[in-house]
Each structure stands twice: as C-alpha cells, then as structure tokens.
Phi, psi and omega in degrees: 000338188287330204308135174259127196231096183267083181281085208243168292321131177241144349299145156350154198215166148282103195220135186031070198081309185278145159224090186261129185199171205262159150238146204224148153179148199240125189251170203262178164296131161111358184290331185251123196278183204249142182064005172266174193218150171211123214241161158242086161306145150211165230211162169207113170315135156226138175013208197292026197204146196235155139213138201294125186261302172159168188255162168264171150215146191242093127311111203282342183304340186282321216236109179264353202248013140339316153298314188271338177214167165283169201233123171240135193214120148226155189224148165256144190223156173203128188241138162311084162322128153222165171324152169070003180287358196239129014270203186166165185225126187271162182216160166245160170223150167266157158224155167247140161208175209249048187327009171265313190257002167059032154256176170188168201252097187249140171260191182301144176263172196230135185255134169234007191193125169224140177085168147258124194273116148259029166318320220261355176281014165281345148020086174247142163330100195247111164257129191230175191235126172226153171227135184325144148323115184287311178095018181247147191252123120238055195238175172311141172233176190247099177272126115354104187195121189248105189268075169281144161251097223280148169218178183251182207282121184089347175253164174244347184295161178270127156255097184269021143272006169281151182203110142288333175212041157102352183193133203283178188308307198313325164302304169325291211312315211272341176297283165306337121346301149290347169293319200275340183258018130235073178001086183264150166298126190240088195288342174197183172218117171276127177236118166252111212260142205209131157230163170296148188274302205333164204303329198248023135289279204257049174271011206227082181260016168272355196291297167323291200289331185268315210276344170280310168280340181292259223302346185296299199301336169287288179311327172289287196289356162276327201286005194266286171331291183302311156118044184297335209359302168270005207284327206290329177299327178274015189259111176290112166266097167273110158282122163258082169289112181265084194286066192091044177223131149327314239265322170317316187307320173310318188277295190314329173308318202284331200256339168283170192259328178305345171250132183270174183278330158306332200283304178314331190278328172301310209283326228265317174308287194301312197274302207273339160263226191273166185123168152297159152303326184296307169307308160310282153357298173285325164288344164280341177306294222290295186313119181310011186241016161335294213277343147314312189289317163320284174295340167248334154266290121041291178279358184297312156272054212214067229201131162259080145329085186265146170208107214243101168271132174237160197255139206291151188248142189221160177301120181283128189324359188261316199300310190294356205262322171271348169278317211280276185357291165351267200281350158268335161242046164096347195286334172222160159340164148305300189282014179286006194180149223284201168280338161323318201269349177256322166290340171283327180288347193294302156350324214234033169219125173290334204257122189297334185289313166351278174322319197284335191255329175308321156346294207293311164291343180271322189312355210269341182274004178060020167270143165319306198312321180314307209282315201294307194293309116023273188329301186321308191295324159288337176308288196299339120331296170322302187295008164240007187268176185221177153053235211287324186292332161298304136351300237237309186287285178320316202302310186289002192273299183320319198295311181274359176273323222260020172239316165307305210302322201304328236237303192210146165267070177241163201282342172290304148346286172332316212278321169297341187270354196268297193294316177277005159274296226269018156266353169260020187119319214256104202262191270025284177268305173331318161284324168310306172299299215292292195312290178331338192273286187282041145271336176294162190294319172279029184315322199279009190257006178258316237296309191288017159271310181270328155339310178263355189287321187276330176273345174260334170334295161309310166296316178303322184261034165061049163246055194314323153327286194288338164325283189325301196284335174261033174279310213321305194266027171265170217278107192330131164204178145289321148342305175279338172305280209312292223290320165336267169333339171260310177310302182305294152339293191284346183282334172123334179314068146330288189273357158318251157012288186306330188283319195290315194322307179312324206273356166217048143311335200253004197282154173302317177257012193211344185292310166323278203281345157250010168313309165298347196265337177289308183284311138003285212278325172292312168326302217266310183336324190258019166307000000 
C-alpha cells in the first residue's frame, strides 16, 4: 500500500485506435523480501467486461538493495479500443508470491486511472475527389497570321510582281484581301517596316515606317470595301519601323547557302564590331562577296512584317453547356462537341448526377482522363451518401479509377484511389495510394489533395508531427482546418490548436466540436 505508483496520461487517453499509456512505480524498503517476487497487474474495467493489460514484475533476486532501498519500474502498455469502453476504469492489484513454495497473496485491486480522453476520435476523415484536367482553354485565344511583303530598293511603294520568297506581292495582296473580307474577330495588326543597310535604303529614314504604313493603308481599305464599320475601331494597328539593326542581316545570313561559313564569319566580324551603321556598311562594300550580298540577301530585307492575331472561335460556354445536355440524351450526335469540349461541360454544372452522366459518356472515348473523372464524381457523391448507397457509390468509383490506373500512372487516379479506401476504412491500403500518388510524374496536379489525404491518414494513427506538417500544404477545406488544429492539439501546441480551430468556429458542421476542443485546449494550457 505503501508503493508509489505512477500513471501518465491520467486520465488514459486514445490515440489511433489504441489506449497507450507508461506506469512508473516505486516500491519502498523492505517491501520486496529476498527470494520473493512481486507483480502489478493491471486491468482495465468497463460495465460488466474487463481486460488483462500486462503486469509490471519485481524479482528480488533484481533488486539485491531491497531491504535498504527502493525498488524502482517502469513499462509501457497499450490495450485496443472498442466501443462502449468509455467510461471504464484502470485498476492495479499487487500479488506477492513465494516461487519455491507457490504460494502467493493477491490484494485489493486499486483505481488508478478513471475514464477515457477521447479527443482524438473527433478525427474526421479527409477526403477529396479529384479531377483530370478537361484539356479545353475557354477563355480567349489568339491565332496568328503572317504576311510578310517585300519592296525594291529605296520605295516604300508595294511592287506586285515582285517575289522574294516565291510568291508575289499580287498574291499576298490578294490573299489578304480575301483574309480581311471574312471578317474574323481581329484584335490588332502588327506591321514591322524593315531596310537593307546599303547607301540609298538607309539615307531614307522614313523608309521602315512608310513601308510599314503602306500595308496599315492597304488593310484599312479593305476593311472599308467590306464594310467592317464599328468592327474597325476595335483592331489595334502597331507600326514597328525597325531602324539601322542588324539582327535581320543576321537571321538572312543563318538561313542562306550561297556563303560558306568563313565568309558569314567575315561578314558577322564587321557587323558585331566597332563603328557606326554607316562604317559597318562600308567595310561590307570593300568584300569581294558584295556584290553577292547586294543581290541575294538584301532584298530579302526590305520588308513589311505583317502579323495578325485573330480570335480563335469557339462555343460560347451556354452553347456548350446545351450540346453536352444533348448529346447524354441522344438527341444529337457525340461527336457535336470535341471530347475536350465534353469534358469541359461537366464543369459548368453543381449537379454531381449531371456531372456523372456526362462522365459516363466520354468514358466511351477511352481516355483515362474520362474514366478517372467518372470515378471522382462517384467519391463525391459518396462523402453526402450513407449505408448501402454509399457502399455502392465507391465500389463504382473503384471500378473506374482501376480501368484508369490501367490505362495511365497519374497521381491523380492514385490519389482518388487514396480517397475511397479511406471511405471504406482501410487506411492501409489507402497509404499505399497516397505514396504511389507522389511517386508519380504528375504529382503536383495531386499534392494538395494527397498532402491532406496524408494528414488526416496520419492523425487517425497518432502520427501527429507529421499530420501537422502535411496539414501545412493540403488543399485548404474545412475538414483539413478542424483535423489541423486536434493534430496540434493532442501533440500539445495548445494555442496552435486554439488559432487553427477558430477558423471553423462558424461552420455549420464542425463550429460545435470545434469550440470544445478550444476549451480543451484552454483547459490543458493552465494545467
């Protein structure tokens, strides 16, 4: 009775399942007599049902300074929660017994711990539904379209029988002409106006800039002919007059053929070193390949660089949103909308059954991405469903993640395959997924998903550190806020814990539970 007997934590606490905790005890002198053993059970009570937890045990042959001093022991025990264990009570009983002669002595037993802290079942389950990338842009885009025009030496006038790179101005002109009459949406026109360095290009420095407004004023007059009227006010026209630079000569230099490469190294010397344009210019005069350079490079630069982005046309998202409606129920073709363009409608709907059937039809195309997204749409359905419907909802979510995973190793899939084990339980396999998800090449179009998918994994098995830390970079919901904040808690960061907590005070399903946990949390601070 005398024995100092030590329980941490009391009460008993919960952690993953498990209710683990240390016993320490000290027994005083003379309690353990020489050749006797002296054990401590301990047991732990609930209503009408008990379970044997483990013994401490003092051999005197261990302790030889028994008479004269104390005898000190400790052990860690840990016995397996189940329902109805709470409350319940731990007890100790001492026994003395005589191993030569097998008698022995059991005392009263002694509560050393009552009740059970079950913070750590406020837990909840974090789950996400995640979905493949649809692969449709709707927002604006820009098409490209590029004219360059050629002129002769010293004008800004258009010559159209001239042909420089195989097709004549007369062509162009007439091309763009037909460009500008089928009045595509045009957000600008870049024109970049360009000379040759020789003496009668650039003594002329208005030359770039006129030859850059001769294609503006050729285009403004069609768009007249056609009859654009308020369309023309919205087209931005940029003149770049490109004045006394190099850089053309450079680029004509890399693609002709007619110069071996000392000769381009000769001419590449004189342009990249010292002088004026003008000094430059005359030292390529003085090189026997001038007259080459004149006649084969040269006019090449001498040019107006048209460049016209127009805006690419596409289904406006209302349209696409009543084609997809269609086409799941047969009313039009499949193919009225890309597969892109069907994976982007799912999107444009809040109803997971919607979603589910649009689903349902792109898997026909046999993309992961389709099968996987499918899947998603049963999880998320799932996490508001209950009993058999629930049940029923994963197994089909399973069915289509294991023909994606089949299909493609993406992290996405995994991570989905992460969320429906641990709505059926089995955080096992469900870790398995998680990893396999950052192992994949796509991780990061996952990380905040698995990232929280692992921290609640983690919290349910008392790995609280790491819960905390893969709280930090999970996808924000309430859910990863609550269960942050208990992870903070049961590790002791108290006012951690009171701070993350606050932020879903006001929620409709987590503001109650987690206000106690605040008061929890305020309780053990003034311990």
């Amino acid at each position: 009775a005398d024995q100092d007997l030590q329980v941490n934590p009391k009460p008993l606490e919960v952690h993953g399942g498990e209710v683990p905790f240390d016993m320490s005890v000290v027994l005083p002198p003379k309690m353990l007599p020489s050749g006797k053993v002296y054990t401590i059970n301990t047991i732990y009570q609930y209503g009408d049902q008990e379970v044997q937890v483990g013994s401490i045990e003092f051999a005197a042959g261990d302790f030889p300074n028994s008479s004269s001093s104390t005898s000190r022991k400790s052990e860690s025990f840990s016995f397996p929660y189940q329902d109805g264990m709470n409350p319940g009570t731990l007890y100790v009983e001492g026994v003395a017994s005589d191993p030569q002669s097998g008698k022995s002595k059991t005392s009263a037993r002694m509560a050393v711990a009552e009740g059970l802290v079950m913070t750590s079942s406020f837990a909840k389950a974090v789950t996400f539904a995640t979905y493949a990338d649809h692969g449709y842009n709707d927002k604006e885009e820009l098409i490209p379209t590029n004219i360059d025009f050629y002129f002769p030496q010293g004008v800004s006038r258009l010559s159209p029988s001239l042909s420089i790179d195989g097709t004549s101005n007369r062509t162009k002109s007439n091309n763009l002409a037909a460009f500008v009459a089928e009045k595509n949406v045009t957000r600008s026109v870049t024109i970049t106006g360009t000379h040759s360095p020789e003496g009668p290009e650039r003594v002329n420095s208005s030359l770039a800039q006129n030859r850059a407004k001769e294609i503006e004023d050729f285009y403004r007059k069609q768009m007249s002919r056609y009859d654009y009227k308020g369309m023309a006010d919205s087209i931005k026209f940029i003149l770049k007059p490109v004045v006394e630079d190099w850089s053309g000569l450079k680029t004509a230099l890399t693609g002709y053929d007619g110069f071996d490469q000392s000769v381009k190294d000769q001419i590449l010397r004189v342009v990249n070193g010292s002088g004026s344009f003008e000094e430059k210019e005359d030292e390529l005069h003085k090189m026997s390949q001038y007259n080459e350079l004149l006649t084969k490079v040269y006019p090449g630069l001498r040019t107006a660089k048209t460049e016209i982005l127009t805006v690419k046309p596409k289904k406006s998202n209302a349209n696409i949103a009543v084609l997809s409606k269609q086409v799941v129920n047969g009313s039009v073709k499949a193919d009225t909308l890309s597969s892109a363009e069907l994976m982007f409608s799912a999107t444009l709907t809040p109803s997971v059954d919607e979603k589910i059937a649009i689903y349902k039809v792109a898997t026909k195309t046999g993309m992961w991405q389709a099968h996987n997204n499918l899947g998603a749409a049963y999880l998320q359905k799932a996490k508001s469903a209950d009993g058999g419907d629930k049940t029923q909802l994963v197994q089909d979510a399973m069915t289509q993640l294991e023909i994606a995973a089949n299909k493609s190793e993406s992290a996405i899939v995994s991570a989905n395959m992460a969320s429906a084990y641990i709505m059926q339980g089995n955080m096992d396999q469900a870790s398995e997924a998680l990893t396999a998800a950052e192992g994949a090449n796509d991780f990061n179009a996952a990380r905040g998903n698995v990232r929280g998918m692992q921290g609640g994994v983690q919290l349910m098995n008392s790995d609280y550190e790491d819960a905390k830390a893969s709280f930090v970079s999970a996808t924000k919901s309430e859910t990863v806020t609550f269960d942050s904040g208990l992870a903070s808690l049961l590790a002791g960061d108290y006012d951690e814990a009171k701070n993350t907590l606050k932020d879903v005070v006001s929620s409709e399903t987590l503001g109650a539970q987690a206000n106690y946990l605040i008061a929890v949390a305020s309780a053990r601070t003034l311990r």
